[in-house]
C-alpha positions in Angstrom: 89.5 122.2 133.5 86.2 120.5 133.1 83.1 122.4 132.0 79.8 120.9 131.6 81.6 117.7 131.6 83.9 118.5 129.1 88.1 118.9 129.5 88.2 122.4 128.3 92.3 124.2 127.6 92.3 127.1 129.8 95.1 130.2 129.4 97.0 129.8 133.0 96.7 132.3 135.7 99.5 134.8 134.5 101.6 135.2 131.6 104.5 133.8 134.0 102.5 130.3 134.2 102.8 129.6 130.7 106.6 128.7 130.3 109.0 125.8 129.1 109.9 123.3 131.8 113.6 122.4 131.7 113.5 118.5 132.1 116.7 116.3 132.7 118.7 114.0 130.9 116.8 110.8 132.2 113.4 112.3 132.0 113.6 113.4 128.1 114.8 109.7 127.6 111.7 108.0 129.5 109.2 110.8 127.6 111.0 109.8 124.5 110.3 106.4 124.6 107.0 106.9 125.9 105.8 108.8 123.0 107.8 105.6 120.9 105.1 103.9 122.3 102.0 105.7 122.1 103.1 105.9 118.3 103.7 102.5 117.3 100.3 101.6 119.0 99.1 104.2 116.2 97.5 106.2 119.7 96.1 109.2 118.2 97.2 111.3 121.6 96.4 114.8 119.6 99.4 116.3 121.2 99.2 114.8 125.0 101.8 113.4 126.7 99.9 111.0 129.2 96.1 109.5 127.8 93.6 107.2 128.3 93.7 103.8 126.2 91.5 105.7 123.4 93.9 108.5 123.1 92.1 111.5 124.4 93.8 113.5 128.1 93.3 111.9 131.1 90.7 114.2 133.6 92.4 115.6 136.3 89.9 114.3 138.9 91.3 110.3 137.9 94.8 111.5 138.2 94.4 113.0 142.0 92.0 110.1 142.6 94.9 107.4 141.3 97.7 109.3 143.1 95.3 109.2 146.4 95.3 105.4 145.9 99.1 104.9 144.9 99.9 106.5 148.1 98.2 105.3 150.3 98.5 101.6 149.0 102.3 101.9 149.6 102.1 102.7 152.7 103.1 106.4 152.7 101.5 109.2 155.0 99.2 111.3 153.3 100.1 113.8 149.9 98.7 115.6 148.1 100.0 115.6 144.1 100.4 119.3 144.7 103.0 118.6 147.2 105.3 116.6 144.5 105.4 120.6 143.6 106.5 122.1 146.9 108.5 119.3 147.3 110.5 119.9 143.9 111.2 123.5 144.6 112.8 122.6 148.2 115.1 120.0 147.0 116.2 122.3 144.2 116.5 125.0 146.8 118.3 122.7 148.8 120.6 121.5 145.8 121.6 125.3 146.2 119.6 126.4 142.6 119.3 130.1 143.1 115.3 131.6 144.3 115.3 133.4 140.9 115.5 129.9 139.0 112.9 128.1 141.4 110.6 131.4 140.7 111.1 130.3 137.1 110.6 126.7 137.3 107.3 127.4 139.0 106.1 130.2 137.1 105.9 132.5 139.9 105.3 135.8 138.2 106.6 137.4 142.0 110.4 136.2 143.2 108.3 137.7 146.6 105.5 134.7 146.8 108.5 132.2 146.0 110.5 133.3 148.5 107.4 133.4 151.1 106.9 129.7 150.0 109.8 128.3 150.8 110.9 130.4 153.5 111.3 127.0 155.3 114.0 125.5 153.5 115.9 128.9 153.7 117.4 129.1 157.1 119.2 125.9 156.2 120.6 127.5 153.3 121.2 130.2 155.3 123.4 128.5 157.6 125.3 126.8 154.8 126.3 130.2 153.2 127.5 131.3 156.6 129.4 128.3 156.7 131.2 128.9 152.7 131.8 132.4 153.7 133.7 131.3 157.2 135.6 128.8 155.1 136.7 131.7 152.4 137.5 133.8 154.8 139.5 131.5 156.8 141.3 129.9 153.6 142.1 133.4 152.6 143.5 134.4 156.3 145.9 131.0 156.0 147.2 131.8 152.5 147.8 135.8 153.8 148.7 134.4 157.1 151.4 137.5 157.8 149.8 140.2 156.3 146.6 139.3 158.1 148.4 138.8 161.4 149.9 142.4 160.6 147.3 144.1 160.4 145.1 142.5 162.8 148.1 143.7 165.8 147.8 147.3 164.2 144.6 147.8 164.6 144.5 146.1 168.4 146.9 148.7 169.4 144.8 152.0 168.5 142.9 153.5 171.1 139.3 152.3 171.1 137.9 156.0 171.9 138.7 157.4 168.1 137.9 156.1 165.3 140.5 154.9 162.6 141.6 157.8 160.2 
């Protein structure tokens, strides 16, 4: 955050905000050789991952405004870097990684606002679950084929005005 012109560390909004990211295999590697870098050009980063050419944090406002350019130079329709976000969350959604994981990857303090986010990549999910369960269910009827059948012919021939005992 800047104030008065200087990058100023702020706490986060809530206690879930502040939380370790789980990267992947690939990522760590890049980061790794990254930091490689800024040490053997003796960078004094003072702890930053990404910095200017004189070691000290990059301002926020430089990132958006390069990201703005990047984009738009390659010919994409218009994002916003907070949409890398949203769009992180849906593909893990949509990798089937459970809404209490997403809550955590995003340091939603409330599984409620994560699930109001991303409502829209739910009724996909939705429909694939329906799907795994009618697979189950059918898998399970073919490997108790008789038994199933059985049953199924006992209850068709009680009279639908009582109910079972």
């Amino acid at each position: 955050m800047h104030v008065n012109g200087q990058l100023r560390v702020v706490p986060p909004k809530s206690e879930a905000s502040q939380h370790t990211i789980a990267l992947d295999t690939e990522t760590i590697r890049l980061l790794r050789r990254h930091q490689q870098r800024q040490h053997l050009s003796r960078l004094d980063s003072a702890g930053w991952v990404f910095t200017r050419t004189d070691g000290q944090p990059i301002r926020p406002d430089y990132l958006t405004y390069r990201f703005r350019y990047l984009v738009t130079a390659s010919g994409l329709p218009p994002v916003r870097l907070h949409d890398l976000r949203h769009g992180a969350a849906s593909t893990a959604l949509a990798a089937h990684v459970d809404l209490r994981t997403v809550q955590g990857q995003l340091g939603h303090a409330s599984i409620v606002l994560t699930s109001d986010t991303y409502t829209s990549v739910l009724p996909e999910l939705h429909h694939e679950a329906a799907e795994a369960t009618a697979r189950l269910v059918l898998t399970t009827a073919r490997k108790t084929g008789h038994r199933l059948r059985k049953r199924t012919l006992q209850l068709q021939r009680r009279p639908m005005n009582r109910p079972p005992c």
